[in-house]
MDTraj code that builds the backbone (N, CA, C; nanometers):
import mdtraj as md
import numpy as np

residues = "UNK UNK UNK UNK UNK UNK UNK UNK UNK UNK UNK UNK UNK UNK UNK UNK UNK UNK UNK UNK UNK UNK UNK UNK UNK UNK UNK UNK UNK UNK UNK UNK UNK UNK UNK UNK UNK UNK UNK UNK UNK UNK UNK UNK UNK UNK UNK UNK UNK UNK UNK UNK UNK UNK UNK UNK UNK UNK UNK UNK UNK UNK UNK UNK UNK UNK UNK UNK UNK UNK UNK UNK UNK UNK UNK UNK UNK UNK UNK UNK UNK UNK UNK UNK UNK UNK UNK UNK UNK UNK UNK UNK UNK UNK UNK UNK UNK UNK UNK UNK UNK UNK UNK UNK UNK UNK UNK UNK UNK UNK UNK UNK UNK UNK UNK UNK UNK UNK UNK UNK UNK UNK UNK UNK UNK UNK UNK UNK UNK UNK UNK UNK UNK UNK UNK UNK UNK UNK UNK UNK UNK UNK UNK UNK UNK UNK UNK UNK UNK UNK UNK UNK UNK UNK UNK UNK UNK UNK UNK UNK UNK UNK UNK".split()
xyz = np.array([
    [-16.9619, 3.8953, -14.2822],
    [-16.9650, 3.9989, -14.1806],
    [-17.0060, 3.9335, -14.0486],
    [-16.9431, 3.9883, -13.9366],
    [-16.9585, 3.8915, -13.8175],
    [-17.0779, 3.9752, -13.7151],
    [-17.1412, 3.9373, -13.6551],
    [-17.2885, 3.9990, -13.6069],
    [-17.2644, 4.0913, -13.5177],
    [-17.0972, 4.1166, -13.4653],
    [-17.0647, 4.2226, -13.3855],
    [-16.9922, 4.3300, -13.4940],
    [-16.9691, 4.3300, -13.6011],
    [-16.9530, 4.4059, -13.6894],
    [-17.1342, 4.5032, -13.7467],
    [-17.2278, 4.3620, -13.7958],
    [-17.3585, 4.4179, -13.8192],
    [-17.4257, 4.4993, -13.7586],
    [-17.3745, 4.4598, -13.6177],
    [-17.4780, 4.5316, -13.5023],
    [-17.4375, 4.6831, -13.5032],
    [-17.2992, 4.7054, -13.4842],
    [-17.2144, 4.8425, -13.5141],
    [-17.2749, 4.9226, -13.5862],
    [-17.3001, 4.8738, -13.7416],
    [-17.2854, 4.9251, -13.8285],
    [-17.4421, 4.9566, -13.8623],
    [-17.5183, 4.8518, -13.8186],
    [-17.6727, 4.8644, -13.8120],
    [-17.7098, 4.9863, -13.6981],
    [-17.6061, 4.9941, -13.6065],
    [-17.7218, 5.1128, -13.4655],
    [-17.6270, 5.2368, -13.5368],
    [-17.4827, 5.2324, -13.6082],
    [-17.4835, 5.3773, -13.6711],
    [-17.5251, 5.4530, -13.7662],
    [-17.6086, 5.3326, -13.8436],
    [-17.7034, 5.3557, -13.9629],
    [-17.8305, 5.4061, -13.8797],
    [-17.8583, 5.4031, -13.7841],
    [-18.0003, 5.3889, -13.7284],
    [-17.9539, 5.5447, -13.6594],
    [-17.8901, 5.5900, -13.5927],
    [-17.8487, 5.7039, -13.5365],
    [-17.8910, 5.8272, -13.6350],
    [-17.7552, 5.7909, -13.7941],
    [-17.7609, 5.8864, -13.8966],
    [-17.9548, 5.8956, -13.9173],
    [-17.9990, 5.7832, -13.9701],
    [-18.1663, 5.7395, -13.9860],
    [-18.2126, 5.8747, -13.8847],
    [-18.1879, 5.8777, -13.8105],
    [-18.2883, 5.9302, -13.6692],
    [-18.2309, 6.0830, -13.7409],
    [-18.1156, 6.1165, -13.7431],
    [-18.0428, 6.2676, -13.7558],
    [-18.1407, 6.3068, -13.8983],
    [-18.1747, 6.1798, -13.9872],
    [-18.2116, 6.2798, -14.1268],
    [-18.3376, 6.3121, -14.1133],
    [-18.4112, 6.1982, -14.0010],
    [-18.5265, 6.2650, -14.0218],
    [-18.6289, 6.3960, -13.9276],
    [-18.5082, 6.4509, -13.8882],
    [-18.5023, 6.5724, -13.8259],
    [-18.4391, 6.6755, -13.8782],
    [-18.3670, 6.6339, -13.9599],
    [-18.2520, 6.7528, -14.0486],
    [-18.3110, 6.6698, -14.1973],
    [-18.3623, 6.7657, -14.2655],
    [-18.4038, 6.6244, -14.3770],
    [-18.3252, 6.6779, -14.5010],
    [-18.1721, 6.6404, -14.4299],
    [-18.0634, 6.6593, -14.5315],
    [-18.0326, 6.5180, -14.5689],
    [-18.0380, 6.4233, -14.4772],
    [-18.0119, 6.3157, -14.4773],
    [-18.1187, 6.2104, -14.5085],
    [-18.1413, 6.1098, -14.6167],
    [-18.2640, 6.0291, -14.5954],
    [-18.2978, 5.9180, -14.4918],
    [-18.3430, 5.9924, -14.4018],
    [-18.3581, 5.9313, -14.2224],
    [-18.4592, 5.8265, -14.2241],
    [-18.5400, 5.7551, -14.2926],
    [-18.5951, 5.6583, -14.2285],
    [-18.5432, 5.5258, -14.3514],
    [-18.4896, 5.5879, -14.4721],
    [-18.4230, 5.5042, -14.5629],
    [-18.2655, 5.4347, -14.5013],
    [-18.2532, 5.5098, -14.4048],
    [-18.0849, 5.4692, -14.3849],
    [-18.1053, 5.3615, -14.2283],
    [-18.2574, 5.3739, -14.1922],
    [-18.2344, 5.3256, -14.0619],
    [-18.3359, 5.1785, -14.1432],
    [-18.4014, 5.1814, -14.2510],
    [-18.4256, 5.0462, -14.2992],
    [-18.3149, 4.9928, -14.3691],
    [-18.2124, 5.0474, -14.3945],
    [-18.0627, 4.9948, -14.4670],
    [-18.0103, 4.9203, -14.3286],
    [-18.0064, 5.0167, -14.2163],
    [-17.9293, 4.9591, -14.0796],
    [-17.9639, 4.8313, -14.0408],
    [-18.1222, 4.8260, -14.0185],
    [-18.2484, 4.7028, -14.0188],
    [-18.2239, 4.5888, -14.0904],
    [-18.1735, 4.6108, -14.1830],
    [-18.1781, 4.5068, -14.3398],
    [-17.9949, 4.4461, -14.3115],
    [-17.9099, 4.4807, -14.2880],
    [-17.8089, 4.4265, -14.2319],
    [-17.7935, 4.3531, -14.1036],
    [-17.8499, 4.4352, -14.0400],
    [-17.8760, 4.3525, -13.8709],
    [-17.9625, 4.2362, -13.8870],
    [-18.0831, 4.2194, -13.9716],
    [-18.1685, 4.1078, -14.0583],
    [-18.0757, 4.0101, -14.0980],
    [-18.0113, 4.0257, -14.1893],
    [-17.8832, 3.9713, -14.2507],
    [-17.7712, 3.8857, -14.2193],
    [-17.7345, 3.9592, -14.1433],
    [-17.6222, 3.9943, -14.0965],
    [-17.5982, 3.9332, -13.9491],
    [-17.6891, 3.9491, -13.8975],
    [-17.7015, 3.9227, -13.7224],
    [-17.6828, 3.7913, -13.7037],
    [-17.7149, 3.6615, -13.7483],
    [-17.6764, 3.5448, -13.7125],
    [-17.7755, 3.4841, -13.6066],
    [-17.8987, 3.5279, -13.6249],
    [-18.0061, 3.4667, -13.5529],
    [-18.1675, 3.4995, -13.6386],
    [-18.2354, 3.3899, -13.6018],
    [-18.3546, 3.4360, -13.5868],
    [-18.4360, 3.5089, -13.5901],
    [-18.3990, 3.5711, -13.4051],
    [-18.4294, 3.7027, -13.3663],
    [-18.3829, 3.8007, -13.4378],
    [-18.2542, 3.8666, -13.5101],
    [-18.2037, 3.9673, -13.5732],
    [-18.3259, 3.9506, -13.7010],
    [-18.3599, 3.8131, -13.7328],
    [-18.4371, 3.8261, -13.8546],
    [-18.5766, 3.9213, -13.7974],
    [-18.6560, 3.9013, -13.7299],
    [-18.7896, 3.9174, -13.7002],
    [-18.7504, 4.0621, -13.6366],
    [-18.6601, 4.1318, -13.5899],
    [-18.6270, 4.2281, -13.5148],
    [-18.5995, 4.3422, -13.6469],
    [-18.5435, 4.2827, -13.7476],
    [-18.5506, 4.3263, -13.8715],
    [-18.6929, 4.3793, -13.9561],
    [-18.7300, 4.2738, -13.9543],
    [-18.8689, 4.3065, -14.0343],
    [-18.9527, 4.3948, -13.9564],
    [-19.0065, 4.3326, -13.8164],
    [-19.0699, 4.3934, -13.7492],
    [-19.0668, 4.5493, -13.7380],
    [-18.8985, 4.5898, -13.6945],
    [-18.8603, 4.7514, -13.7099],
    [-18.8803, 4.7629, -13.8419],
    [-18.8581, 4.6828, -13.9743],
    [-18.8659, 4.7686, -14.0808],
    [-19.0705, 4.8092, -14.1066],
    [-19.1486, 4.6924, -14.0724],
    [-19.2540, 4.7762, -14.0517],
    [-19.2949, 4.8867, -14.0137],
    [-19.2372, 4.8917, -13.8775],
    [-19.2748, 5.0401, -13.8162],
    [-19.1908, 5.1520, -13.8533],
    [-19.0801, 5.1526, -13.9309],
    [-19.0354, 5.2351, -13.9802],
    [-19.1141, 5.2661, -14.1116],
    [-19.1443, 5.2054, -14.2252],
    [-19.2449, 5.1965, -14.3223],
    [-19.4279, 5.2265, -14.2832],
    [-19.4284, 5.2332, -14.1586],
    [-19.6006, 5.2768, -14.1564],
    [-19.6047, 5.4222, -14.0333],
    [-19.4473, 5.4368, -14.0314],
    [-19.3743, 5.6051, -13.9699],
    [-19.3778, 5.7179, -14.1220],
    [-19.3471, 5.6394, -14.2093],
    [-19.2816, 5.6988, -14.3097],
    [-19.4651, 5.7186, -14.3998],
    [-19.5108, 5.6104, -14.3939],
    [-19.6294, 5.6342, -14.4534],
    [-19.7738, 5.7391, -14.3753],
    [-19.7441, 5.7311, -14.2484],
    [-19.8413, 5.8087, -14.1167],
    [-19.7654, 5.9358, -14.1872],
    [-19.6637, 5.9614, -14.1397],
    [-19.6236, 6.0866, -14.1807],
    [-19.5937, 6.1820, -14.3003],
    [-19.6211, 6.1730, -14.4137],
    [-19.6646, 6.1327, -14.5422],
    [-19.8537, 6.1585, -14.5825],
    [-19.8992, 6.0770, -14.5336],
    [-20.0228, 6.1080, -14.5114],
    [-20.1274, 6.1676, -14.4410],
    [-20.0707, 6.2106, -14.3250],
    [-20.1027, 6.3149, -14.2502],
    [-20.0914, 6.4201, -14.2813],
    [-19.9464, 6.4489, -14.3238],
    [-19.9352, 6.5452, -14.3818],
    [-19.9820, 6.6408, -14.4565],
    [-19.9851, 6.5222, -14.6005],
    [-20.0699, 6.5789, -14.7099],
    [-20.2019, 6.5956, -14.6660],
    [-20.2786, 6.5288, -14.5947],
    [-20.4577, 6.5504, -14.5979],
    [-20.4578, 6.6699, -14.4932],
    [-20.3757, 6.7207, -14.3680],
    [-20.4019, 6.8377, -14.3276],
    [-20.3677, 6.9787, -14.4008],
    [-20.2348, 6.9361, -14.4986],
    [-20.2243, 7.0369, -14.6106],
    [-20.3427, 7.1128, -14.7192],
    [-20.4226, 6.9814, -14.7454],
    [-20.4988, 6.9326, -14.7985],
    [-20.6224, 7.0228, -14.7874],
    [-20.6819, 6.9820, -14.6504],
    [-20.7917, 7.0400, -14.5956],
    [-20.7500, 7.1905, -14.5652],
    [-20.6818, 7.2605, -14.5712],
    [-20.6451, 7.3851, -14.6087],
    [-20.6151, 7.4562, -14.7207],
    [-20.6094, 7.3913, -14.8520],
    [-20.6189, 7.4096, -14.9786],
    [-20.4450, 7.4433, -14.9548],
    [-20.3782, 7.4334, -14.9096],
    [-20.2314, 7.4679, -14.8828],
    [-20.1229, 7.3385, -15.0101],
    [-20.1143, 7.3892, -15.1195],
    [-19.9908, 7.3352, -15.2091],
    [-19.8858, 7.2541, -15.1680],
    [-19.8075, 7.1761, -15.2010],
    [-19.6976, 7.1020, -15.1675],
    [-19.5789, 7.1838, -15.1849],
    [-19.5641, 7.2857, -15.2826],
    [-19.4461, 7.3776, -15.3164],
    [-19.4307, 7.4167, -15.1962],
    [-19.5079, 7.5310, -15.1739],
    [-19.4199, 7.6118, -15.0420],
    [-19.3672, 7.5522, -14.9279],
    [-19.4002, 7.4155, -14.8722],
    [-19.3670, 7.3455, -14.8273],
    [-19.2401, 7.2629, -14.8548],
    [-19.1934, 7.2518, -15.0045],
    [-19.1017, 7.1660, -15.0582],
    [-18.9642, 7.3013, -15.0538],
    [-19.0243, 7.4385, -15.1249],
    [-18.9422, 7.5398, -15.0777],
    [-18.9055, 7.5704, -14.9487],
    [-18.9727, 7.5610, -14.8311],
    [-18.9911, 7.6009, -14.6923],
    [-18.8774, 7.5267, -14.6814],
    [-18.8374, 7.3530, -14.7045],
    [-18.7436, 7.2502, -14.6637],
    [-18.6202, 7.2710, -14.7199],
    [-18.6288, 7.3438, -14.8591],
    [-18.4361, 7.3890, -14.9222],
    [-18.4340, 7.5257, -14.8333],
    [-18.5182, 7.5786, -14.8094],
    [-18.4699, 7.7197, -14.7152],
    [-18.4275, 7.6735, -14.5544],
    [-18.4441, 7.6183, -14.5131],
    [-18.4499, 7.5394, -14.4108],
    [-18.2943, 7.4552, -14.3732],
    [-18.2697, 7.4021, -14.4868],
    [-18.1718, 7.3388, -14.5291],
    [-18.0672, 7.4719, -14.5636],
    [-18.1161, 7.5500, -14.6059],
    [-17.9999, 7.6904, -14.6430],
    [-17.9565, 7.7564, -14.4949],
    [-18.0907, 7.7412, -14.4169],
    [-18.0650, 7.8014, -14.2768],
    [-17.9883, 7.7859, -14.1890],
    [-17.9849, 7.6130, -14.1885],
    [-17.9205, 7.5639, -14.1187],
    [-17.7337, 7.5515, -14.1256],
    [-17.7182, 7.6034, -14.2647],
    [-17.5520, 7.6441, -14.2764],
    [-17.5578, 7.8121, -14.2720],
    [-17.6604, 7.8587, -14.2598],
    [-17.5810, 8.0495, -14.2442],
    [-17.6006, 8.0463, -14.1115],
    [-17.7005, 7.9640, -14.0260],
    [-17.7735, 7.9534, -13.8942],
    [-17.7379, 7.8870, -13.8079],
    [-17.6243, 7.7774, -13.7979],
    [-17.6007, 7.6429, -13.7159],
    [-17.7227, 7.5954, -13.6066],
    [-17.7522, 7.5386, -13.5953],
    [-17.8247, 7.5465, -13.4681],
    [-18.0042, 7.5347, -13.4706],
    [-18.0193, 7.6920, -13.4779],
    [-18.1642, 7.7557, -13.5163],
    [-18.1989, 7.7541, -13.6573],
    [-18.1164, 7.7452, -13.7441],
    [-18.1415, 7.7718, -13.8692],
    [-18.2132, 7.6957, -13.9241],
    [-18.2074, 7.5339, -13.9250],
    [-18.3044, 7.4862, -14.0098],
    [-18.4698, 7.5479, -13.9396],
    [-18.4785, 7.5801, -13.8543],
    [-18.6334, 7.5970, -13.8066],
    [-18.6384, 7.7210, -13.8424],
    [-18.5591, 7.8132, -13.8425],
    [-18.5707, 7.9288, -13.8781],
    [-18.5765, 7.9717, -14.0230],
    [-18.5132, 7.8924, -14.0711],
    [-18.4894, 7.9108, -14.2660],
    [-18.6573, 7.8465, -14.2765],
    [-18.7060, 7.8019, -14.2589],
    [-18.7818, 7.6756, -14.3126],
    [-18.9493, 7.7713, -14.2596],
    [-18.9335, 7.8140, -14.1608],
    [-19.0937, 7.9162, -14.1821],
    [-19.0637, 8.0254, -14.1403],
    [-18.9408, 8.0798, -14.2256],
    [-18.9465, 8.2304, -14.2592],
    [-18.9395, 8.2423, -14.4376],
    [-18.9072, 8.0577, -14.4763],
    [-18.9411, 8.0785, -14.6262],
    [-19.0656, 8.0343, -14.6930],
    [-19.1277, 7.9693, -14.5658],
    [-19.2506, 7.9466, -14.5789],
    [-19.3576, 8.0238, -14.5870],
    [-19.3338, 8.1075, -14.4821],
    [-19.4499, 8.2539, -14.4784],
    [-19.3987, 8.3323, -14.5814],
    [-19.3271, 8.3542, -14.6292],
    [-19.2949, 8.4414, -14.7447],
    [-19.3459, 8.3791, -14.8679],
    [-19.3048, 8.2424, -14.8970],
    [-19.3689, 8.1714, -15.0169],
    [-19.5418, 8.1897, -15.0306],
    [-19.5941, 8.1729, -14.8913],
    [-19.7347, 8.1928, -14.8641],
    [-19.7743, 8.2917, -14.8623],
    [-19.6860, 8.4220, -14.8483],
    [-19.7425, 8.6171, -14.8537],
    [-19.7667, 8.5849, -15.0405],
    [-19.6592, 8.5050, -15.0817],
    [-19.6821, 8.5488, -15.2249],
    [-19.7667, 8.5169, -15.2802],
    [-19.8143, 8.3773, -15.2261],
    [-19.9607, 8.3113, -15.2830],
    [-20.0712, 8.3593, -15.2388],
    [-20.0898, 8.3947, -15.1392],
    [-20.2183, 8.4490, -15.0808],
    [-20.2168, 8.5763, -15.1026],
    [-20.1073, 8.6392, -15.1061],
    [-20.0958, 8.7906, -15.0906],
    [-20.1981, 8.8404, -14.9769],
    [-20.1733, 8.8005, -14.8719],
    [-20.2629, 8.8764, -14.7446],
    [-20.1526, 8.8210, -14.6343],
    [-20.1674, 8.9074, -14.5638],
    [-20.0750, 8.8830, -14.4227],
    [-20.0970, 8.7784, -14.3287],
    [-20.2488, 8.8346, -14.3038],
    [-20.3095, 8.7191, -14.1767],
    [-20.3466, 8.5805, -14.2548],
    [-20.3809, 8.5813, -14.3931],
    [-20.3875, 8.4437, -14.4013],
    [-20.2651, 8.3552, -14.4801],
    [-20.1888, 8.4176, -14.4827],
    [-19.9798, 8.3639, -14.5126],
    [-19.9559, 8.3458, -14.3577],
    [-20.0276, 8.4163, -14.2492],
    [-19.9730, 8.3503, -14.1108],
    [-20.0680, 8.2390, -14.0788],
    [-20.1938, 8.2431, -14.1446],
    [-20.2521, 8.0995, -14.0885],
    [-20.2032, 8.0091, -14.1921],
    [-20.2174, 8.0187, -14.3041],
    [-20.1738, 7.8618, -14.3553],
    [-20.0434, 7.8041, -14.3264],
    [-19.9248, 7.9299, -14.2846],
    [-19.8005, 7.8555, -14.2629],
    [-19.7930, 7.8107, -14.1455],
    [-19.9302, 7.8349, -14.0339],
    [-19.8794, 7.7377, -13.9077],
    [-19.9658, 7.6772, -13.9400],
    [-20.0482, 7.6374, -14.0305],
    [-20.0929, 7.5132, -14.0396],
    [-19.9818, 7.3967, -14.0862],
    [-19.9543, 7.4638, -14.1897],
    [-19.8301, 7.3840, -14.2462],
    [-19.7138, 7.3206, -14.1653],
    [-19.6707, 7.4578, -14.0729],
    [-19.5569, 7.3812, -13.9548],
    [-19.6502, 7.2805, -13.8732],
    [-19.7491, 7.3195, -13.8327],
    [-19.7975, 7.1816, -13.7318],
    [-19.8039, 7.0882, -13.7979],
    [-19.8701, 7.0933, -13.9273],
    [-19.8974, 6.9490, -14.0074],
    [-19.7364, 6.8716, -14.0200],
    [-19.6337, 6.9428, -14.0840],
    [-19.5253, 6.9118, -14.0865],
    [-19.4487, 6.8573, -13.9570],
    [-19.4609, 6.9215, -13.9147],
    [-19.4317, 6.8777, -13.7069],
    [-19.4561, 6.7808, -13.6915],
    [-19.6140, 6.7888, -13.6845],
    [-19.6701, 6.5810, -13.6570],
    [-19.6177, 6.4957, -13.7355],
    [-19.6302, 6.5157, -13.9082],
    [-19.5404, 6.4275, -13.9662],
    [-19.3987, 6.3518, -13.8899],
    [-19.3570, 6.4733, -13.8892],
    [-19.1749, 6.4328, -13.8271],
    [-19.1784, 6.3670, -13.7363],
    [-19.3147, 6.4189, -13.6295],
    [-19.2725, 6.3016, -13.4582],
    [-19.3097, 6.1980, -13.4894],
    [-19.4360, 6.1670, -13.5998],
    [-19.5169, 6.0086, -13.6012],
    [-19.3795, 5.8891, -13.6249],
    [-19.3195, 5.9927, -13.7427],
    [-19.2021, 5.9206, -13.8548],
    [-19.1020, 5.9225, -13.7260],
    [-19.0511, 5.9800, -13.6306],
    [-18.9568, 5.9981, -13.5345],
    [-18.9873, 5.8973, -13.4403],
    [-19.1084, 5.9223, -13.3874],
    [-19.1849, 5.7715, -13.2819],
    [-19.1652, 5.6462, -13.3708],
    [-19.1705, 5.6383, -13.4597],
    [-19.1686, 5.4915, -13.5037],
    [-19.0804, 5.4800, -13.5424],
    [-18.9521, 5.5418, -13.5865],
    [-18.8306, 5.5249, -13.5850],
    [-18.6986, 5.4274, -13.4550],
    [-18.7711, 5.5185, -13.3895],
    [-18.7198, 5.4985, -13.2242],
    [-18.7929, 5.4019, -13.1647],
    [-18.9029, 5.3647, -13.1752],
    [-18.9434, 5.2216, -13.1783],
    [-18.8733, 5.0978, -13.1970],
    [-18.8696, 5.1597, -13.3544],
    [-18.7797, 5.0353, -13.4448],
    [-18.6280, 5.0316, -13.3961],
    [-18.5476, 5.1469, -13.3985],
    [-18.4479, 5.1254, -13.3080],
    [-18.4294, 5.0600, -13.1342],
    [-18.5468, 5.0668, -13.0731],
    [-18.5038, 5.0234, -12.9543],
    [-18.5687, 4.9125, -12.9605],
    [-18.6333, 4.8379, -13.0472],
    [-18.5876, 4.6778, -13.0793],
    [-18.4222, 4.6322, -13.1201],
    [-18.3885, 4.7163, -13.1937],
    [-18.2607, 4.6878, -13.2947],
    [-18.1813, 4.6785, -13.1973],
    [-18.1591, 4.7829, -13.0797],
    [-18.0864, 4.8089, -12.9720],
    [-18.1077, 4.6552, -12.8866],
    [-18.1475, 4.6997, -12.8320],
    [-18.2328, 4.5224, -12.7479],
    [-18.1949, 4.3838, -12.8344],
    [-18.2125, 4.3523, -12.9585],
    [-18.1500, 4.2528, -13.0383],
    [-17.9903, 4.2528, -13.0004],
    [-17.9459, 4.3836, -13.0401],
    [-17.7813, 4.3464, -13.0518],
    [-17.7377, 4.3156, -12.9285],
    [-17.7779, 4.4179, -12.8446],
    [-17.7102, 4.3645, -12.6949],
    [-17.7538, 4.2320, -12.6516],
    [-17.9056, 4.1605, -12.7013],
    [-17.8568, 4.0207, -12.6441],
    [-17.7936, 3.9368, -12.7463],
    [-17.7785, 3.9603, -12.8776],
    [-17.6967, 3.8786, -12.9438],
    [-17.6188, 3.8717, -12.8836],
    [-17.5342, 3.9909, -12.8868],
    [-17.3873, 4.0368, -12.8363],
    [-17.3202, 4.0015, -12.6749],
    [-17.3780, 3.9952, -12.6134],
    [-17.3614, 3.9805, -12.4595],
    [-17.3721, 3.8414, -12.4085],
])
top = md.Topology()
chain = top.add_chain()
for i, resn in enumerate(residues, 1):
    res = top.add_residue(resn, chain, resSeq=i)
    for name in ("N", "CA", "C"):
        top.add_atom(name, md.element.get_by_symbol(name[0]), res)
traj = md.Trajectory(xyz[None], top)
């Protein structure tokens, strides 16, 4: 594979990467360490090597920040992983009856409902599920910031390979 083929194929892996982990239909920080790991490979330098690893770190301690944040603010609210794991297929359902709004809209209107059922109280199915969206929120930007990190090394590599 020639390093203007890798580079291609590494920043459209890194694009999809970025799309899943905002739509988490797609596995978004797995596809942008696949992109990483070819441009590593693939690139015909050095630099593609260390530009590789380096982004695949910060994609791997995006994926782990967000992950662990997660869970311990879930956590400290006595708030379950289910309704949360349900909140994300409703979310995912939303976003095809919904285009657009739907995944945000599917995703904590099935959340507060999953949470009316567990708590069975109103006001506290509305506090744990914005606990849950914020906790979930930060997850996504930490994992999103270090994504885009790692891509605008990857970016910066190819164009000076390439140029």
């Amino acid at each position: 594979m020639t390093p203007l083929l890798a580079g291609i194929l590494a920043f459209i892996l890194a694009l999809i990467g970025v799309t899943g982990i905002v739509i988490p239909v797609l596995p978004g920080s797995i596809t942008i360490l696949v992109g990483l790991a070819i441009w590593g490979i693939w690139g015909g330098s050095g630099q593609a090597i260390a530009v590789a690893v380096i982004g695949g770190v910060c994609v791997l301690i995006g994926m782990v920040a967000s992950a662990v944040l997660t869970k311990r603010n879930l956590d400290a609210r006595q708030i379950p992983q289910w309704p949360v794991l349900v909140a994300l297929v409703g979310g995912v359902i939303g976003s095809f009856v919904l285009p657009g709004l739907g995944l945000a809209i599917g995703f904590v209107v099935t959340l507060l409902v999953c949470e009316l059922a567990r708590v069975r109280d109103v006001k506290a199915a509305v506090s744990t599920s914005w606990t849950a969206v914020k906790s979930v929120g930060l997850g996504m930007l930490i994992e999103l910031g270090m994504a885009l990190l790692a891509i605008t090394g990857l970016s910066v590599s190819v164009l000076a390979t390439l140029l």
